[in-house]
C-alpha positions as CSV (number, residue, x, y, z in Angstrom):
1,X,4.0,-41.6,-28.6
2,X,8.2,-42.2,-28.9
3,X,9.6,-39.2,-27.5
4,X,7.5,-38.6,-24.7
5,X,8.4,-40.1,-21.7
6,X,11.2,-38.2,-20.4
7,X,8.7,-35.8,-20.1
8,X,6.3,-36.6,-17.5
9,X,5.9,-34.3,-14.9
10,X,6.5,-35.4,-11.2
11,X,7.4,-33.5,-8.1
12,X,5.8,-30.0,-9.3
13,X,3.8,-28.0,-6.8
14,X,0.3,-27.5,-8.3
15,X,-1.0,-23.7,-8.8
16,X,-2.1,-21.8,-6.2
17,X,-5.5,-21.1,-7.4
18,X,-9.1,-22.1,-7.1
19,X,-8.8,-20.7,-3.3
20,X,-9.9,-18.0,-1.0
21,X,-7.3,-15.4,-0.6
22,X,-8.8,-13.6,2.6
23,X,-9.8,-16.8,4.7
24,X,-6.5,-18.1,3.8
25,X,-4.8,-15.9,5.2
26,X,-5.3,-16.5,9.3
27,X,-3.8,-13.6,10.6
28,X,-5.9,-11.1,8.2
29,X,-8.9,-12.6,9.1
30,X,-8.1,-12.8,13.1
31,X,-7.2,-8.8,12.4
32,X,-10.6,-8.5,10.6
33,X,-12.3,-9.8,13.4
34,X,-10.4,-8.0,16.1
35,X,-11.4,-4.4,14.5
36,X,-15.1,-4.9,13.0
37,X,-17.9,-4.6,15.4
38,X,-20.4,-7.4,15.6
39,X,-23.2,-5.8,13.7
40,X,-21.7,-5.6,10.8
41,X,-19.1,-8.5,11.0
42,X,-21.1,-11.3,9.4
43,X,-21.3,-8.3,6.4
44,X,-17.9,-8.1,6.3
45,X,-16.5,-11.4,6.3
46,X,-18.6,-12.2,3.4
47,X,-17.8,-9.3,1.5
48,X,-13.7,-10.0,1.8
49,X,-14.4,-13.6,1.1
50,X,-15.8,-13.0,-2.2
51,X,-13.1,-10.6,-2.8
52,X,-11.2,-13.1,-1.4
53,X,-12.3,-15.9,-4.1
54,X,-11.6,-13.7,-7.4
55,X,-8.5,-13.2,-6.3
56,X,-7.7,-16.8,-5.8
57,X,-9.5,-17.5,-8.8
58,X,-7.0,-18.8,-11.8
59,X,-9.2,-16.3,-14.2
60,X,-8.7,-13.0,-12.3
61,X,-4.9,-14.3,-11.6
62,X,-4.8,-14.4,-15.3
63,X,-5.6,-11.2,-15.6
64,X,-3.3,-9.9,-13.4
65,X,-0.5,-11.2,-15.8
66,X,-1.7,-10.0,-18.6
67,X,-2.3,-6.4,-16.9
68,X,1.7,-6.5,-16.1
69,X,2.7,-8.4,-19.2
70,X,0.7,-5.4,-21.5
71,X,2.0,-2.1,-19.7
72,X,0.0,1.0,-20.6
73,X,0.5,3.2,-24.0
74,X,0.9,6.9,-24.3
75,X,-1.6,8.4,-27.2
76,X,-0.4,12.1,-27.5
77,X,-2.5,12.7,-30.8
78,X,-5.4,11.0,-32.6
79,X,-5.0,9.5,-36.2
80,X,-6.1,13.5,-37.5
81,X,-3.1,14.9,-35.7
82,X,-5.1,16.7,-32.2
83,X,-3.8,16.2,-29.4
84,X,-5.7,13.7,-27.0
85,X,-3.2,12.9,-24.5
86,X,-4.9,9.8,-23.7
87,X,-3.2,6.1,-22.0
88,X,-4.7,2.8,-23.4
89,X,-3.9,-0.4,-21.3
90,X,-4.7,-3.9,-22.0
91,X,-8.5,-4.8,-21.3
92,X,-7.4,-7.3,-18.5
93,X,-6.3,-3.5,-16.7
94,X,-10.1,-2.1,-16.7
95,X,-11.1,-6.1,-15.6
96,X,-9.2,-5.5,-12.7
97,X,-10.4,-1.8,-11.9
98,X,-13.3,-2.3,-12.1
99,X,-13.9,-4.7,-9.8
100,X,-11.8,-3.2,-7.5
101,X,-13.9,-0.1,-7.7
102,X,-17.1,-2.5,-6.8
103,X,-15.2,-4.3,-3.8
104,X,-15.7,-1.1,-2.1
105,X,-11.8,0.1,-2.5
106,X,-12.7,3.9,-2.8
107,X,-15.4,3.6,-0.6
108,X,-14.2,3.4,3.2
109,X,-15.1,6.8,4.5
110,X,-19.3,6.2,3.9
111,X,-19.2,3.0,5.2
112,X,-19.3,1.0,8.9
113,X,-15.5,-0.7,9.4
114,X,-15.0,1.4,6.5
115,X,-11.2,1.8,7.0
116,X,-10.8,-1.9,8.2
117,X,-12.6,-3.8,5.2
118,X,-11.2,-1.4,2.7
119,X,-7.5,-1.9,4.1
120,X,-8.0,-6.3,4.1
121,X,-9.8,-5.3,0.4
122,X,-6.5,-4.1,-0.2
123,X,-4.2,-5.7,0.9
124,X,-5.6,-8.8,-0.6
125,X,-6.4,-7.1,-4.1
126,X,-2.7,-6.2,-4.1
127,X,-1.8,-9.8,-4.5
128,X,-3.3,-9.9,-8.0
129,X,-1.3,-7.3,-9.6
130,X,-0.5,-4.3,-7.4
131,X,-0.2,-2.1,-9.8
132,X,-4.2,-0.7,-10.3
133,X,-3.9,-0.6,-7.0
134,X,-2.4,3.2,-7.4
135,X,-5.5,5.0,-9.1
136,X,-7.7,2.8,-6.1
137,X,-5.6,4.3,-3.8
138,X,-5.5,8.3,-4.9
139,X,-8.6,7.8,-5.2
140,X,-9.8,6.8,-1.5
141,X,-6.9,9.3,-0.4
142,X,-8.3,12.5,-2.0
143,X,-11.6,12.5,0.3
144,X,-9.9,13.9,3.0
145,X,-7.9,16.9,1.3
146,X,-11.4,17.6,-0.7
147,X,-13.2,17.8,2.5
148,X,-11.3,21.2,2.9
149,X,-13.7,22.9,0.6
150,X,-17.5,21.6,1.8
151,X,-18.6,22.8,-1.9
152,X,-16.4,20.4,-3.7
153,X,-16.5,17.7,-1.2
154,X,-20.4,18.1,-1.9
155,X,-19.8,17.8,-5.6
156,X,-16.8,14.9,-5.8
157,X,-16.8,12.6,-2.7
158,X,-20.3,10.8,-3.9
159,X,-18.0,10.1,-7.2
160,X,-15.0,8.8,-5.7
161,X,-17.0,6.7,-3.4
162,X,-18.9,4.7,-5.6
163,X,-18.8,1.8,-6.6
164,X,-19.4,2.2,-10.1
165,X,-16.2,1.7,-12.6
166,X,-16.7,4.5,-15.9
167,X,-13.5,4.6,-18.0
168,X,-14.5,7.0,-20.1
169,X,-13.2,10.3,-20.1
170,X,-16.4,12.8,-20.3
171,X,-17.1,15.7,-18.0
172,X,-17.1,14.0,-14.2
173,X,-20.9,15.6,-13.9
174,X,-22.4,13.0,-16.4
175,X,-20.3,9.6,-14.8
176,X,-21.4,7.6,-11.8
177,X,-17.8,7.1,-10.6
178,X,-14.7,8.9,-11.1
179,X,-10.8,8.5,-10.2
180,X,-8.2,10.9,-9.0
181,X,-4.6,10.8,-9.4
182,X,-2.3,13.5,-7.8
183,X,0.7,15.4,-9.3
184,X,3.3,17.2,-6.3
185,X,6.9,15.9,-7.7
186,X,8.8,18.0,-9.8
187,X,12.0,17.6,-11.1
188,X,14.2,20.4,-9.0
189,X,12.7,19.6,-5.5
190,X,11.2,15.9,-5.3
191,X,10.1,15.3,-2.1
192,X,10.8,18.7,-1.3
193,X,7.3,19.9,-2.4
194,X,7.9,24.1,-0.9
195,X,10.7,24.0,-4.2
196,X,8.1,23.6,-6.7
197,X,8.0,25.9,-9.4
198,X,4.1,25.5,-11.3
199,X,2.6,28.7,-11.3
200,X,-1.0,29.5,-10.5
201,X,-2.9,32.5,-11.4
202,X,-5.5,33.7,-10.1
203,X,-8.8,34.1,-12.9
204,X,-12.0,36.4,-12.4
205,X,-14.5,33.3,-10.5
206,X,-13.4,33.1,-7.1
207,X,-11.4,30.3,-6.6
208,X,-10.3,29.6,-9.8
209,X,-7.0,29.3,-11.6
210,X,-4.6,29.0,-14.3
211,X,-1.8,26.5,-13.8
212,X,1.4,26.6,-16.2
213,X,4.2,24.3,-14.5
214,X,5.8,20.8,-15.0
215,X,5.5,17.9,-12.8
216,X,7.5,15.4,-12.5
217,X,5.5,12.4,-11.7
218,X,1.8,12.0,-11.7
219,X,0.2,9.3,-10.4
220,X,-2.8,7.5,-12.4
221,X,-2.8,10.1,-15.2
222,X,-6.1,8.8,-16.9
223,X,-8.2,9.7,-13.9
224,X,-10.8,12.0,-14.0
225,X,-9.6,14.6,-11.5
226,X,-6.2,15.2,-9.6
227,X,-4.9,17.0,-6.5
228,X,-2.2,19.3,-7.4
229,X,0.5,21.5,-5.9
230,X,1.6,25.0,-7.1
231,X,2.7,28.5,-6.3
232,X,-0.1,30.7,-6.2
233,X,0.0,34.4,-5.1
234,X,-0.8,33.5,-1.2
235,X,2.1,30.8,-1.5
236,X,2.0,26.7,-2.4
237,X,-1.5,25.7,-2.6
238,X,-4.0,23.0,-3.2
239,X,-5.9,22.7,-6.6
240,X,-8.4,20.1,-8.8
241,X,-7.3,19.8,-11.8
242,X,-10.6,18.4,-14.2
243,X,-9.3,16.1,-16.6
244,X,-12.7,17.2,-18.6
245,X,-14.2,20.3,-18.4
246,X,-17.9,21.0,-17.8
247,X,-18.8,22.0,-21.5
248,X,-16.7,18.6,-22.5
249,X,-14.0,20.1,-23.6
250,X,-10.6,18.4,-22.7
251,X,-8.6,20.6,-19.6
252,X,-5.0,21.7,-21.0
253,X,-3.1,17.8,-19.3
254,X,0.0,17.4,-22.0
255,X,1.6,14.0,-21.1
256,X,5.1,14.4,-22.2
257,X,5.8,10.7,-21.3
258,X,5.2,7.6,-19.4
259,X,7.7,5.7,-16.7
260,X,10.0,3.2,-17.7
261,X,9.5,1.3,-14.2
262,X,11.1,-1.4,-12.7
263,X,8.3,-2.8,-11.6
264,X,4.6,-1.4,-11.3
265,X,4.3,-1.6,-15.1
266,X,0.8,-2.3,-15.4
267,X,0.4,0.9,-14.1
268,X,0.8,4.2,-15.8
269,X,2.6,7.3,-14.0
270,X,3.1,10.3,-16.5
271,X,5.7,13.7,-16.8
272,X,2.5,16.4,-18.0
273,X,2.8,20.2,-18.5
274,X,0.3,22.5,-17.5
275,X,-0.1,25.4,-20.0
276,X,-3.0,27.7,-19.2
277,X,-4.6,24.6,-17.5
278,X,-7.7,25.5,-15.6
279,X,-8.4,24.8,-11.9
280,X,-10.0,25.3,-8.9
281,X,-8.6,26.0,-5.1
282,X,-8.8,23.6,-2.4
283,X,-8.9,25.0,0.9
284,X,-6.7,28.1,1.6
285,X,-4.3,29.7,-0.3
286,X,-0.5,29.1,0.8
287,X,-1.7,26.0,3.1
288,X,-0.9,23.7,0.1
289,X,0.8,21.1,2.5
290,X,-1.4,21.2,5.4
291,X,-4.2,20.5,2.4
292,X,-3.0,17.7,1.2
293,X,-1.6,15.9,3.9
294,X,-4.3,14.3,4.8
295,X,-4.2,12.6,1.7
296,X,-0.3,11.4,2.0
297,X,-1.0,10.2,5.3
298,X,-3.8,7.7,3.6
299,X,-1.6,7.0,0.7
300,X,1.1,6.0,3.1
301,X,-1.0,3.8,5.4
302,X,-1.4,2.3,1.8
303,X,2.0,1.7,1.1
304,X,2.5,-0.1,4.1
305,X,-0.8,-2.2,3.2
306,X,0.6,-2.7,0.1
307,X,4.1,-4.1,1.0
308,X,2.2,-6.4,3.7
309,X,0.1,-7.6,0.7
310,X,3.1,-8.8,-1.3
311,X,4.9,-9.9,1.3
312,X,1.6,-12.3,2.2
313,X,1.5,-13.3,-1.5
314,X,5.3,-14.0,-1.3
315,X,4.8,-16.0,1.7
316,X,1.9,-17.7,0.4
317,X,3.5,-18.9,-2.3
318,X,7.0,-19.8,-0.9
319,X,5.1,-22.1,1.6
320,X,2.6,-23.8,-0.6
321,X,5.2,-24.5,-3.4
322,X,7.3,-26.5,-0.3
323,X,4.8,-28.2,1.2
324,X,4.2,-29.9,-2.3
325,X,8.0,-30.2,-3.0
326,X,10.1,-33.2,-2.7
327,X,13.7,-33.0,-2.1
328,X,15.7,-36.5,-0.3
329,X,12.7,-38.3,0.0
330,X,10.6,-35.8,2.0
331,X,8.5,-32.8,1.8
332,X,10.5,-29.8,1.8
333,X,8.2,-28.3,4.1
334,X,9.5,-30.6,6.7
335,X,13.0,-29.9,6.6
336,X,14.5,-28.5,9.5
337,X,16.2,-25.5,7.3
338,X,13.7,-24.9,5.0
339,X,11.2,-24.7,8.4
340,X,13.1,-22.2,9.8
341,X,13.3,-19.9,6.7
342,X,9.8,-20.7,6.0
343,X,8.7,-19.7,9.8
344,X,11.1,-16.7,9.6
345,X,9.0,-15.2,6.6
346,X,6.0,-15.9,8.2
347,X,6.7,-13.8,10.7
348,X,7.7,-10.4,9.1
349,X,4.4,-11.2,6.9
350,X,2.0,-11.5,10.3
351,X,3.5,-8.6,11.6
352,X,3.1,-6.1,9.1
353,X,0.0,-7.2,8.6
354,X,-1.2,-6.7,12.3
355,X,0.1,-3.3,12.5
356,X,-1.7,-2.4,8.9
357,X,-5.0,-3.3,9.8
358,X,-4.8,-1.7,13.2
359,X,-3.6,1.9,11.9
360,X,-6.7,1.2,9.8
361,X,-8.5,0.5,12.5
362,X,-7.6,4.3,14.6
363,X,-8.7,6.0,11.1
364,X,-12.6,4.0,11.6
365,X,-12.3,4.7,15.5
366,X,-11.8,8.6,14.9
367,X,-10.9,9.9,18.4
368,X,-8.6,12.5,19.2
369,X,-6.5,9.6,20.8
370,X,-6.4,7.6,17.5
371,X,-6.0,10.9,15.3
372,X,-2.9,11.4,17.4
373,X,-1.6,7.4,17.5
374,X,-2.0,7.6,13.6
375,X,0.5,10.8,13.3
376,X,3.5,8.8,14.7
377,X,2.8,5.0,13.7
378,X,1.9,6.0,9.9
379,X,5.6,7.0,9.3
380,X,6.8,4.6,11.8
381,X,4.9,1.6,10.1
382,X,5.3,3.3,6.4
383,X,9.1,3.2,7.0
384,X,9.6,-0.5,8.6
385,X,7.0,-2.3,6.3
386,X,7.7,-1.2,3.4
387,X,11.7,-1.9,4.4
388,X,11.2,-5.3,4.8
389,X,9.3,-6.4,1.7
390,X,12.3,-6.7,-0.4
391,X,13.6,-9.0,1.3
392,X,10.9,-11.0,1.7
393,X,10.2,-11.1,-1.5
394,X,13.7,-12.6,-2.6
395,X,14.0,-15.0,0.2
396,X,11.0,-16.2,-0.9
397,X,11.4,-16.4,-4.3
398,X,14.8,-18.3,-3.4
399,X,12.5,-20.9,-1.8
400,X,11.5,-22.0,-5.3
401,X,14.9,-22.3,-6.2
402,X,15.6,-22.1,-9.7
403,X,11.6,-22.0,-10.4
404,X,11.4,-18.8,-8.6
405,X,13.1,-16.7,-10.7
406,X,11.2,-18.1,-14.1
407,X,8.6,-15.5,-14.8
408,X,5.7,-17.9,-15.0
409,X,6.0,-17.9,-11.1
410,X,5.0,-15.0,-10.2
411,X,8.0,-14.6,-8.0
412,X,9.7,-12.4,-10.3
413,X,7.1,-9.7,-10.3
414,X,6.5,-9.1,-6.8
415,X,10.2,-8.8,-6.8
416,X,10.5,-6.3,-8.9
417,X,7.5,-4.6,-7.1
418,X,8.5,-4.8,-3.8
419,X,10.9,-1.9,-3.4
420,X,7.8,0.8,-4.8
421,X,6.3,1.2,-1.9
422,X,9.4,2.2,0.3
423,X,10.1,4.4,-2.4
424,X,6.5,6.1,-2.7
425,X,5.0,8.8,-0.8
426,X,7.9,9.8,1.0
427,X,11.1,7.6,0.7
428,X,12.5,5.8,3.6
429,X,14.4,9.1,5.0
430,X,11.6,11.5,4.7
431,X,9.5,8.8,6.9
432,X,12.0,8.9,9.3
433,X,12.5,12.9,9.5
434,X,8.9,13.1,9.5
435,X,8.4,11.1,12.6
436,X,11.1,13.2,14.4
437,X,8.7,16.5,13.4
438,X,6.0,14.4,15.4
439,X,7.9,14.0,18.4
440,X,9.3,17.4,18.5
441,X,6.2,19.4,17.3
442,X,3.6,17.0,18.9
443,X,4.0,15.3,22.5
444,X,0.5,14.0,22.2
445,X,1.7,11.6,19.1
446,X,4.3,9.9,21.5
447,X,1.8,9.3,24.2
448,X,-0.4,7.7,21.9
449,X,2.0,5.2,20.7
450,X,3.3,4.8,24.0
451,X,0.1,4.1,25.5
452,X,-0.8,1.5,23.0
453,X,2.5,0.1,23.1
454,X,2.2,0.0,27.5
455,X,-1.2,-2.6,26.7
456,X,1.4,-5.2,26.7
457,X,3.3,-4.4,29.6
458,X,4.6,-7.4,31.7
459,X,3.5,-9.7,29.1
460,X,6.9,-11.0,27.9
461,X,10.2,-9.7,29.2
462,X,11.9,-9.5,25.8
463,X,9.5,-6.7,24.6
464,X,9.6,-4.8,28.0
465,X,13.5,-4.8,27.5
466,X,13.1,-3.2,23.9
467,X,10.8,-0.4,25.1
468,X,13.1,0.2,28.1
469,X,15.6,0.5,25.1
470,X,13.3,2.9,23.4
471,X,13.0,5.1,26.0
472,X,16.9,6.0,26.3
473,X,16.7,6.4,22.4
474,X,14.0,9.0,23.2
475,X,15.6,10.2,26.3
476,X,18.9,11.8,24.1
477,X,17.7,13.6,21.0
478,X,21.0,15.3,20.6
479,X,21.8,14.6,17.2
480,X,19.2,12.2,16.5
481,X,18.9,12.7,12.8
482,X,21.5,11.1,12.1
483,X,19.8,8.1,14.5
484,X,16.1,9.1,13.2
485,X,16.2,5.4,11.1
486,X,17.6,3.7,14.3
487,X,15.0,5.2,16.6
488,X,12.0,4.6,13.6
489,X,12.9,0.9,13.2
490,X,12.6,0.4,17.0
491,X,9.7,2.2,17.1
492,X,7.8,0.2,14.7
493,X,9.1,-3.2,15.9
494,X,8.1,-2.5,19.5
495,X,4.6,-2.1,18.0
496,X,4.6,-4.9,16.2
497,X,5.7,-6.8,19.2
498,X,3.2,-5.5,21.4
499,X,0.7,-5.8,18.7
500,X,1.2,-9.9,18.2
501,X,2.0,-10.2,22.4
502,X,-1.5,-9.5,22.9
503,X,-3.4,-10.9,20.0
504,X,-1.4,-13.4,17.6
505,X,-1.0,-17.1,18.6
506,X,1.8,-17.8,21.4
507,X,3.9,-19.5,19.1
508,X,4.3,-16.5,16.8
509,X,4.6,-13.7,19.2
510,X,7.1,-15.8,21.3
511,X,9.4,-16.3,17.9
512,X,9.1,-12.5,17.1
513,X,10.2,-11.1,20.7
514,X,12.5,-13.4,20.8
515,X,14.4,-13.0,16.9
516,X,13.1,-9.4,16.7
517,X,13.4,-7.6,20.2
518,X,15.8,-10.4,21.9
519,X,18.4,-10.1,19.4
520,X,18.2,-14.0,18.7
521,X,18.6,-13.2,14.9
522,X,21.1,-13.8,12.4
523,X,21.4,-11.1,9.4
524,X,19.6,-13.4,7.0
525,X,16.4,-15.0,7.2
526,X,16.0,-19.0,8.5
527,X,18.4,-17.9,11.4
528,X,15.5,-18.3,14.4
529,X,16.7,-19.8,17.7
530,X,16.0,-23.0,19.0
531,X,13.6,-24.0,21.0
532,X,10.7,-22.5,19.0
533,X,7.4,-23.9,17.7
534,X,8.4,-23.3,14.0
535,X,6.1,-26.0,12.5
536,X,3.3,-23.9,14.4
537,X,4.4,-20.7,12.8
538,X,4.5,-22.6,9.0
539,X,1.1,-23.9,9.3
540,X,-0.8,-20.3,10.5
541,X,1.1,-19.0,6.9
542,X,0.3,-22.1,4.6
543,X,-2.6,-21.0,2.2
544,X,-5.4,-23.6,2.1
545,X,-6.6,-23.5,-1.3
């Protein structure tokens, strides 16, 4: 046909579908490995790899665009004028859901390697559209706060742990599954949780409550339960808030509005008001904090699961679109430059996600020594991880070049999702602060860390240095808050280094002491020293689809 042949298509990378997300991804599946015990390894392998195959699958991609292209809708009233305060997303939204739901997302703490599969679950479900990961991940992370009250653990842990996905709002009693969202921010005190303001009276049933307050962000509003903070007479305290009451009737839950987000937007987070809204107590009252933490401390193991799950999509995709890509007559793959960027990428993404999967790891292990190593490295690793995915992102999406910041990449979106995480649950200075509570408040944490971090002792001189380093950060806490990011980042990196020393392939672990710990490193990524096996470190990243 005249016209047409200017436009055929030549030196284009093809899609990066049709492929196995998990057993792509080499360092995942070594982690996997590492943490599950042989009777039920078989079980799990095959249980990420199908996992692993929708979400390399060009139809569930799809519907990860559409999730992010259709953001949710606010509904405050139905077409007779009552008031509903319902959100509507796009079908492709529930898609997703549910089959996170059935992957066993909200499901780690009633099953072997619980903690571990669910954590690769996530990270690679992340890589489809991370935003239904949220309501996946309040869910999983109210078990623990509920467990404060045997009566409702009884009552809503089989719920949240199936693997069934009901989207219908009806009294939690009739469903087979149910979601929780949690609402602690509001407006005056943000992190600062002790300034809220939402009253809570006490009614004539033990234990439960009226709730009149505002709060300023609420996570996965069309759940069917959520964890709440307010003031009641014994001080800030844990409640359930029922979306739907027994008798069907709708709980008092006014959304006022939905976030304009940067990024996320598939997923809803709300403003509501409480007015008379009924609850019930969890745990003891004025031990609101000590309640719930539990749960933060999941949802922040999540964030840093999360950012490692972008960064590996990021990586993923920066690698595979230059292995296809031509540019003076070779492979772009191949160039020196683009090697060393590509390899320096790689690395941040194996790193984060070998410290991710082994905090998961302590939480399935259980011991007072892992309880302890969790209550340090959660902040630590919350902090760093979730630092570096912006970055990551950017770099990568430079990789494409101009093709990386068109939409129809992808790159775009896990740009503009990669800050979230550091931002969630505690932004970068309240992980920080928090980890100077553990040192000061809790020796044991230190020892923990230290102790894992001591398995690598002797192994490569470069880490020994940087925990020698660590020490005399640890040795002068005179004025360390203002040093508490300094002392964090160090933390986590030493780690990670003595994470990949002892189990990721030479190559890597060699090029991460010496850019990370050695001080080998430019300010910018592609600045690795010479005299590493970068090729090496390219190939253990390049997807296999």
């Amino acid at each position: 046909m005249a016209g047409t042949s200017t436009h055929t298509v030549t030196n284009q990378p093809p899609p990066l579908a049709g492929y196995d997300v998990f057993t792509a991804d080499r360092a995942l599946v070594a982690a996997v490995e590492r943490h599950t015990g042989p009777d039920v390894l078989d079980e799990v392998r095959e249980e990420l790899s199908v996992l692993g195959r929708a979400a390399g699958s060009a139809q569930v991609q799809e519907w990860g665009a559409r999730a992010n292209e259709n953001p949710p809708r606010l509904r405050t009233h139905d077409r007779y004028g009552h008031r509903i305060d319902e959100v509507d997303f796009d079908p492709a939204w529930h898609r997703l859901l549910g089959k996170g739901v059935g992957a066993g997302l909200t499901a780690a703490w009633t099953r072997d390697a619980g903690h571990v599969r669910r954590a690769a679950a996530f990270l690679v479900w992340t890589q489809v559209e991370a935003g239904n990961c949220c309501p996946l991940s309040m869910t999983h992370a109210a078990v623990p706060a509920l467990r404060a009250d045997p009566e409702l653990a009884a009552e809503w842990v089989p719920r949240l742990t199936s693997t069934v996905y009901d989207r219908e709002l009806r009294p939690a009693a009739q469903k087979p599954g149910a979601l929780f969202g949690m609402a602690m921010t509001e407006k005056q005190g943000g992190s600062d949780v002790r300034a809220n303001t939402t009253e809570a009276r006490p009614l004539a049933e033990a234990g439960t409550y009226t709730l009149t307050g505002h709060k300023w962000f609420c996570s996965a509003p069309m759940s069917d339960g959520f964890l709440v903070l307010a003031q009641a007479p014994g001080g800030l305290t844990c409640f359930l808030v029922p979306r739907v009451l027994a008798d069907g009737a709708r709980n008092v839950f006014l959304l006022q509005r939905l976030k304009d987000k940067l990024g996320n937007r598939s997923n809803a987070s709300a403003e509501v008001e409480f007015d008379g809204t009924w609850a019930r107590r969890v745990g003891e009252e004025g031990r609101g904090v000590r309640t719930i933490i539990d749960m933060v401390a999941a949802t922040r193991l999540d964030c840093a699961l999360g950012s490692a799950g972008l960064m590996r999509q990021a990586v993923a995709q920066a690698v595979h679109h230059c292995a296809y890509r031509e540019a003076f007559g070779t492979a772009l793959i191949d160039k020196p430059l683009m090697r060393n960027v590509l390899a320096d990428l790689a690395l941040e993404s194996e790193a984060a996600t070998t410290l991710a999967l082994r905090l998961a790891a302590a939480h399935d292990d259980g011991s007072e020594q892992e309880r302890a190593f969790l209550r340090l490295a959660v902040p630590a690793a919350k902090y760093w991880i979730t630092k570096r995915c912006t970055p990551v992102a950017v770099e990568a999406a430079e990789c494409l070049g101009g093709n990386g910041y068109v939409e129809e990449s992808g790159l775009p979106r896990l740009v503009r999702e990669s800050p979230l995480n550091s931002v969630w649950e505690g932004a970068g200075n309240v992980q920080a602060l928090d980890v100077l509570r553990a040192l000061q408040r809790e020796p044991g944490a230190l020892d923990a860390c230290l102790t894992e971090i001591g398995r690598a002792h002797g192994a490569d001189h470069r880490l020994d240095r940087a925990v020698k380093d660590l020490f005399t950060e640890l040795a002068d806490l005179d004025g360390v808050e203002a040093r508490a990011r300094r002392l964090v980042e160090r933390l986590a990196l030493v780690l990670q280094g003595s994470l990949l020393v002892r189990h990721a392939p030479p190559e890597v672990s060699d090029a991460f002491c010496a850019s990370r710990l050695g001080g080998d490193h430019g300010a910018s990524f592609g600045t690795l020293p010479t005299g590493l096996d970068l090729t090496a470190i390219v190939e253990q990243a390049r997807p296999v689809p």
